[in-house]
VODRENVO-949788 format. One record per residue: residue number from 1; residue in one letter; x, y, z of N, C-alpha, C in turn. Coordinates in nm, 4 decimals, always signed. Layout:
<atoms>
{atom NUM,A,{X,Y,Z},{X,Y,Z},{X,Y,Z}},
...
</atoms>
This chain:
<atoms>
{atom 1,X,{+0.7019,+0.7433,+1.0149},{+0.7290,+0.8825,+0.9863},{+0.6488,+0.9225,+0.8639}},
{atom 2,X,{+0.5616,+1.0042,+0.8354},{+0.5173,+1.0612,+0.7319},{+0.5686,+1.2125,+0.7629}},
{atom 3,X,{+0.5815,+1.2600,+0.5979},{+0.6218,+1.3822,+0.5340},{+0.5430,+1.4394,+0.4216}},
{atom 4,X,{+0.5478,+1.5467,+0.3828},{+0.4979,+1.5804,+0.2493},{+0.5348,+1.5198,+0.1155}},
{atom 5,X,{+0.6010,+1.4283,+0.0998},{+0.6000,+1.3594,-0.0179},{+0.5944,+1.1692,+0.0176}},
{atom 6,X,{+0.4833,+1.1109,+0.0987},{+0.4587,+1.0265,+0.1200},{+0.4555,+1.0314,+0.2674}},
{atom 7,X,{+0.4576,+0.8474,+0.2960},{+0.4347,+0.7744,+0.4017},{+0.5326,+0.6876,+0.3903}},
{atom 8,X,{+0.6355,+0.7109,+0.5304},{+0.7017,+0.5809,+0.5001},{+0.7077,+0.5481,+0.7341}},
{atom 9,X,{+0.6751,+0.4424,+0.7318},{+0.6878,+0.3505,+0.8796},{+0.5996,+0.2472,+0.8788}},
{atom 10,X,{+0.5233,+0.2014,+0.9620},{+0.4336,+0.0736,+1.0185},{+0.3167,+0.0838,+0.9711}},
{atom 11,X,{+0.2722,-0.0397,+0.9302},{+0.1621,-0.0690,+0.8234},{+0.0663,-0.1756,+0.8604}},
{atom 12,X,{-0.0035,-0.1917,+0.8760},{-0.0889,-0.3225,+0.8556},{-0.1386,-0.3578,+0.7561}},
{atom 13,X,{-0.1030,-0.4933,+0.7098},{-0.1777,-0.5384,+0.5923},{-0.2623,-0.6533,+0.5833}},
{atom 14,X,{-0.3868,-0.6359,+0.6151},{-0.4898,-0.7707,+0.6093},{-0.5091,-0.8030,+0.5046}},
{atom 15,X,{-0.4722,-0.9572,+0.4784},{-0.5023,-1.0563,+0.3786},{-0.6216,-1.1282,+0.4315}},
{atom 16,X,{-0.7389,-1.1448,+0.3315},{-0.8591,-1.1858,+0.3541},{-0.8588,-1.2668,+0.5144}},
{atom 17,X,{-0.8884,-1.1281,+0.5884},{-0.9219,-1.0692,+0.7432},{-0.7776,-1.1267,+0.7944}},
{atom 18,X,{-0.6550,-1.1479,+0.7918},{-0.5518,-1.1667,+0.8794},{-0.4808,-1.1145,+0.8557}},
{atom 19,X,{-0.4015,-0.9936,+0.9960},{-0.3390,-0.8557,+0.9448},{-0.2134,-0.9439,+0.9824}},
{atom 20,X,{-0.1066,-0.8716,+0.8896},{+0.0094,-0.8791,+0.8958},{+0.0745,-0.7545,+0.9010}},
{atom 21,X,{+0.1990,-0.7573,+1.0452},{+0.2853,-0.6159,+1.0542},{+0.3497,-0.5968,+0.9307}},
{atom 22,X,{+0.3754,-0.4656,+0.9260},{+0.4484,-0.4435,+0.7355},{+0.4976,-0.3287,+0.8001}},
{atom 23,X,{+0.6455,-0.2789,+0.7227},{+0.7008,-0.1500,+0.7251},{+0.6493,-0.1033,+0.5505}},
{atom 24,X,{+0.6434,+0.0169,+0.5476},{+0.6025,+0.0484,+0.3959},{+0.6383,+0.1888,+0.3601}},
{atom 25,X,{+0.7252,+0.2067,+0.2509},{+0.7177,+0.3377,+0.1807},{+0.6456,+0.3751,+0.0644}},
{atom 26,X,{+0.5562,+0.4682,+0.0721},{+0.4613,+0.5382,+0.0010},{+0.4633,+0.6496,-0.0469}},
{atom 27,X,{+0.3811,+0.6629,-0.1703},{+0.3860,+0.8214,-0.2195},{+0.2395,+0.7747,-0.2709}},
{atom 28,X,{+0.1894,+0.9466,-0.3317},{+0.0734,+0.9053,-0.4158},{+0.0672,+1.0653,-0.5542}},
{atom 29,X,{+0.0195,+1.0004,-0.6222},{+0.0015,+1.1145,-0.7690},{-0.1106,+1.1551,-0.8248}},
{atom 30,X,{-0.2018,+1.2213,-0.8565},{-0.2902,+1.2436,-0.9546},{-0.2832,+1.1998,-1.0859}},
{atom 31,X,{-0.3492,+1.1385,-1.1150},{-0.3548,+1.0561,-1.2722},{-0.4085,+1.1092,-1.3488}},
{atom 32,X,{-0.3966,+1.2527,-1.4607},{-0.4819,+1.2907,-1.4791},{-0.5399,+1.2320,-1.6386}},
{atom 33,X,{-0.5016,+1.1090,-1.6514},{-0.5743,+1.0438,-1.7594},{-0.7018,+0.9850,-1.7183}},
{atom 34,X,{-0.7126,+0.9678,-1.5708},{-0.8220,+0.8832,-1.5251},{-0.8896,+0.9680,-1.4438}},
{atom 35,X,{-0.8407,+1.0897,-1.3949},{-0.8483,+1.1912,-1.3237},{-0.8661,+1.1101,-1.1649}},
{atom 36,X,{-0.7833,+1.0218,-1.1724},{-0.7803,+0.9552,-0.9627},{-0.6731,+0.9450,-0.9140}},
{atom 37,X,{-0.6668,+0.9303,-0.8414},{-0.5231,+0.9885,-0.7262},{-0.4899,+0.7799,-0.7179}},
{atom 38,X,{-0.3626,+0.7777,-0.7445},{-0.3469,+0.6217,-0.7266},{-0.2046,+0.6416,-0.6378}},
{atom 39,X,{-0.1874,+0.5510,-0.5173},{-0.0822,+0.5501,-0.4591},{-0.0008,+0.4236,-0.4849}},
{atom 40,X,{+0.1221,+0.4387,-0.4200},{+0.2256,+0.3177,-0.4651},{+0.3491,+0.2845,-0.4200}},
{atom 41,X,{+0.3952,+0.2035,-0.3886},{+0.5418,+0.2075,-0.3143},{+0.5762,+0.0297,-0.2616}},
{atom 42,X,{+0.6741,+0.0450,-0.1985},{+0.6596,-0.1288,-0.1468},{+0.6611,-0.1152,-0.0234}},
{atom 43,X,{+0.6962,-0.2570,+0.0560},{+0.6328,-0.2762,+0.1710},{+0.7051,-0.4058,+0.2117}},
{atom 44,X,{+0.7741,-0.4103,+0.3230},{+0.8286,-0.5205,+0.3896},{+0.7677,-0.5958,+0.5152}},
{atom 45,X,{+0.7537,-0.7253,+0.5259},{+0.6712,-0.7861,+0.5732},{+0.7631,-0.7860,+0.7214}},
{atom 46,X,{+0.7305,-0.7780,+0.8416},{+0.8078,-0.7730,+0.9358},{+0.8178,-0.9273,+1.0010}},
{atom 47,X,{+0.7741,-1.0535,+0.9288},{+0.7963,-1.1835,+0.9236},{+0.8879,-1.2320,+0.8011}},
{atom 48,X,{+0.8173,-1.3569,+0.7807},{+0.9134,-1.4014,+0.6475},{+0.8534,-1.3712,+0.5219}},
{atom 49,X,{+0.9406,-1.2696,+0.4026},{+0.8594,-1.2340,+0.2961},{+0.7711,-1.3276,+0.1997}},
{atom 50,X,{+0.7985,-1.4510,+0.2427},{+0.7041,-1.5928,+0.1800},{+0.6175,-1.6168,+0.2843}},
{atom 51,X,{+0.5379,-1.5313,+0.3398},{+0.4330,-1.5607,+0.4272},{+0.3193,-1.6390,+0.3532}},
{atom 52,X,{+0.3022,-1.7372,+0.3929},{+0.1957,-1.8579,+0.3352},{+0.0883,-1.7700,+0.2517}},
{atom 53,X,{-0.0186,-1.6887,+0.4092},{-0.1316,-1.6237,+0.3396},{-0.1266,-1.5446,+0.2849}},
{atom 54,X,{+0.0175,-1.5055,+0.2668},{+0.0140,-1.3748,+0.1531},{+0.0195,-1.4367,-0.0336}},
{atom 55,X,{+0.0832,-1.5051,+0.0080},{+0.1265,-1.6221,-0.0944},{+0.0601,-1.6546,-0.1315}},
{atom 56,X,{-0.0650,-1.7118,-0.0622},{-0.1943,-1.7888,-0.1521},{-0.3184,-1.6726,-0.1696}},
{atom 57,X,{-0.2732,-1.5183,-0.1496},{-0.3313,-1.4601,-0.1537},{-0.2812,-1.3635,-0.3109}},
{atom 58,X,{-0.1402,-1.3782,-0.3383},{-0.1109,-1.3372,-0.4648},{-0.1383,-1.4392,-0.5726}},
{atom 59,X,{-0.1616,-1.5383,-0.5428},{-0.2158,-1.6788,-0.6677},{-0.3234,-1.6840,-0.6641}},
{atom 60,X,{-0.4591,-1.5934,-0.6046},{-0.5814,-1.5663,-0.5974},{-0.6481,-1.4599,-0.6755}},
{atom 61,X,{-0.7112,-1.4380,-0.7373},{-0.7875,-1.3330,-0.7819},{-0.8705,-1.2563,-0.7018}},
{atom 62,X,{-0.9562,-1.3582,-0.5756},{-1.0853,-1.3488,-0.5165},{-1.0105,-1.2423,-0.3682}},
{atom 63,X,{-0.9024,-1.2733,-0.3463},{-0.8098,-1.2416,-0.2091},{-0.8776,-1.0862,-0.1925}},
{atom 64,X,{-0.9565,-1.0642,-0.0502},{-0.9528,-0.9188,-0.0341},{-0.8006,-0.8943,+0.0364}},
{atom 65,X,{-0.7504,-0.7474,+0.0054},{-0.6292,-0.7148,+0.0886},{-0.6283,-0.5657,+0.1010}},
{atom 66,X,{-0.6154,-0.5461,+0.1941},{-0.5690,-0.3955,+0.2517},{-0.4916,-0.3383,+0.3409}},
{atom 67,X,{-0.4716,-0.2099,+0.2892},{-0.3416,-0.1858,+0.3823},{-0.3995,-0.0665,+0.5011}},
{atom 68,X,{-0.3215,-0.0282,+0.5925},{-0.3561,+0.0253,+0.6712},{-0.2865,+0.0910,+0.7733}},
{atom 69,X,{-0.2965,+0.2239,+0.8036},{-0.2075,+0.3058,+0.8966},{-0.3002,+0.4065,+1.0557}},
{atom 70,X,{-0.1862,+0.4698,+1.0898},{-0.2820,+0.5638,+1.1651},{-0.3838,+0.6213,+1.1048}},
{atom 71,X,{-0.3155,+0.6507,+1.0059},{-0.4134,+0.7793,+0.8569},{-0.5785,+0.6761,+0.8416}},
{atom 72,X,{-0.5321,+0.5741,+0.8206},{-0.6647,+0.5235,+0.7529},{-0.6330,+0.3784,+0.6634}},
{atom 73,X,{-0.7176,+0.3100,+0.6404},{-0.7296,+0.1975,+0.5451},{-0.7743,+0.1988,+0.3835}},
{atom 74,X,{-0.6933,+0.1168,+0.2854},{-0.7526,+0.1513,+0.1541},{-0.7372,+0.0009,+0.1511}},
{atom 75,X,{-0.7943,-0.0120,-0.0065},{-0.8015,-0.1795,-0.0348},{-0.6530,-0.1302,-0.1052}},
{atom 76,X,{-0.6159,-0.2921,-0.1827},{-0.4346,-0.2648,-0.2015},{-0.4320,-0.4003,-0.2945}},
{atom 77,X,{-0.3263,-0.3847,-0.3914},{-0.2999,-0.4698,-0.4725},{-0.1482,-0.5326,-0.4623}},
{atom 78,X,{-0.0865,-0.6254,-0.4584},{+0.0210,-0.6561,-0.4222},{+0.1076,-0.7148,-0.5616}},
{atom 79,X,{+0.1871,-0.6693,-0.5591},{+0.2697,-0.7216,-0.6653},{+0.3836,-0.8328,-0.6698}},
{atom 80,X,{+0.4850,-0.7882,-0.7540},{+0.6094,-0.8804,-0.7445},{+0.7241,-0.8617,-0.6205}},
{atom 81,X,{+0.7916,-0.9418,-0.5665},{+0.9006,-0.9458,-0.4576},{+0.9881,-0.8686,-0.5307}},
{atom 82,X,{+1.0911,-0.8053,-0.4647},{+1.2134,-0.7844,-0.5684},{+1.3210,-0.8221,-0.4685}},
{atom 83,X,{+1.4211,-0.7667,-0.5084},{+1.5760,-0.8996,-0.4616},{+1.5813,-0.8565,-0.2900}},
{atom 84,X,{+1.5519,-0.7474,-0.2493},{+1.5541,-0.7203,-0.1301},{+1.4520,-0.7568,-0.0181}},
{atom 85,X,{+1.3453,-0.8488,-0.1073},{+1.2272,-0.8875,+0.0434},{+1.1294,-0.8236,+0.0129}},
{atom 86,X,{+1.1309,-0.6910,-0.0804},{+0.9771,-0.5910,-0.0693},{+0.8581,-0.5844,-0.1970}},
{atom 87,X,{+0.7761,-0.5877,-0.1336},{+0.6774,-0.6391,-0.2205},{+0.6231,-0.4615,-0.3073}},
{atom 88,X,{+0.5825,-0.4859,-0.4048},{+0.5090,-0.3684,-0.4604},{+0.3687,-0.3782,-0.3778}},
{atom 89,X,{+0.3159,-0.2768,-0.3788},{+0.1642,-0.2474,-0.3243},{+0.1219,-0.1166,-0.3913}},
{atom 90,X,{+0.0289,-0.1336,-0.4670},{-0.0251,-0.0502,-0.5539},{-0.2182,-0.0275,-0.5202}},
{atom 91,X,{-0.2810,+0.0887,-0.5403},{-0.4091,+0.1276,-0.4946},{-0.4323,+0.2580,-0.5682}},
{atom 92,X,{-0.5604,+0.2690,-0.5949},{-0.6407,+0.3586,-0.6634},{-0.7264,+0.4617,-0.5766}},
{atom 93,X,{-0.7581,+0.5919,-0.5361},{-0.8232,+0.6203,-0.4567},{-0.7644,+0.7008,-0.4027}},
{atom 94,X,{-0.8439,+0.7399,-0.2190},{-0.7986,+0.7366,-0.0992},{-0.6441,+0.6609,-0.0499}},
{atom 95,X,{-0.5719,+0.6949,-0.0422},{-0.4786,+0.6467,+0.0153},{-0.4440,+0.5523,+0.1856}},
{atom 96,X,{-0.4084,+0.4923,+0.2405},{-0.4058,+0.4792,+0.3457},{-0.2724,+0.5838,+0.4319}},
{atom 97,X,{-0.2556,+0.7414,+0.4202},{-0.2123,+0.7603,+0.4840},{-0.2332,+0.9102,+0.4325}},
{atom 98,X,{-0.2151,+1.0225,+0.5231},{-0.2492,+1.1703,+0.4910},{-0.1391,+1.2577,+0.3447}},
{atom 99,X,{-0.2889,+1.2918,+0.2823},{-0.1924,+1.3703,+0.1747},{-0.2671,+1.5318,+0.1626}},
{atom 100,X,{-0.1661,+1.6002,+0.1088},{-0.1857,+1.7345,+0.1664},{-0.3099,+1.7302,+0.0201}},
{atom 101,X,{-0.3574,+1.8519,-0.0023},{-0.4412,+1.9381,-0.0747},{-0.3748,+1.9528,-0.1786}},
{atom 102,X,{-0.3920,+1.9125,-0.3089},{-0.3692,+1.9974,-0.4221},{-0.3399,+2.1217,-0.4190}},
{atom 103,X,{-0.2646,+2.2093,-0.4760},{-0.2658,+2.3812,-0.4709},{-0.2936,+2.3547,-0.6308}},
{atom 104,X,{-0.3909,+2.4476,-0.6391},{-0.4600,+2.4779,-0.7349},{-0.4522,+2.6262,-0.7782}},
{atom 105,X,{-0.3897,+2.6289,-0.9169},{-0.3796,+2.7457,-0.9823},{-0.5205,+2.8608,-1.0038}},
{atom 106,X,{-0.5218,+3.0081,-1.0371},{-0.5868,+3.0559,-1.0526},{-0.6180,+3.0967,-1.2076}},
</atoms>
């Protein structure tokens, strides 16, 4: 289901080239210290949240990972578990999923 204040349903997330199903809720903000749009939210693995290659992909530096929807693909940074199974996933950019237009003052 996406809405105007994020993305939240079915995700793909490839860990250096092997996608894994993910459910994920998303939003994204304008940063205007850096002036870039960074998105963010977590993401549940629709296997076991200790998935090996994800695992040796958060003890990696080198790990490409990205996430991915109908909308589109971004690269993606993965964070800490928290008590419920869901991982943080954090990205700079393009988002992997549709965000409306700025409204811009006159």
């Amino acid at each position: 289901m996406d809405d105007d204040d994020g993305y939240a349903g079915p995700a793909t997330l490839t860990v250096d080239g092997r996608d894994l199903p993910v459910q994920v809720l998303l939003d994204a903000r304008h940063e205007p210290q850096d002036g870039k749009l960074h998105w963010f939210g977590r993401m549940t693995l629709e296997g076991d949240p200790r998935e090996p290659a994800l695992l040796r992909a958060l003890a990696s530096t080198t790990s490409r990972i990205e996430l991915g929807t109908a909308a589109g693909r971004s690269e993606a940074r993965i964070g800490d578990l928290d008590p419920w199974g869901r991982y943080r996933v954090t990205g700079v950019g393009t988002p992997p999923f549709a965000v409306d237009d700025p409204t811009l003052d006159d």
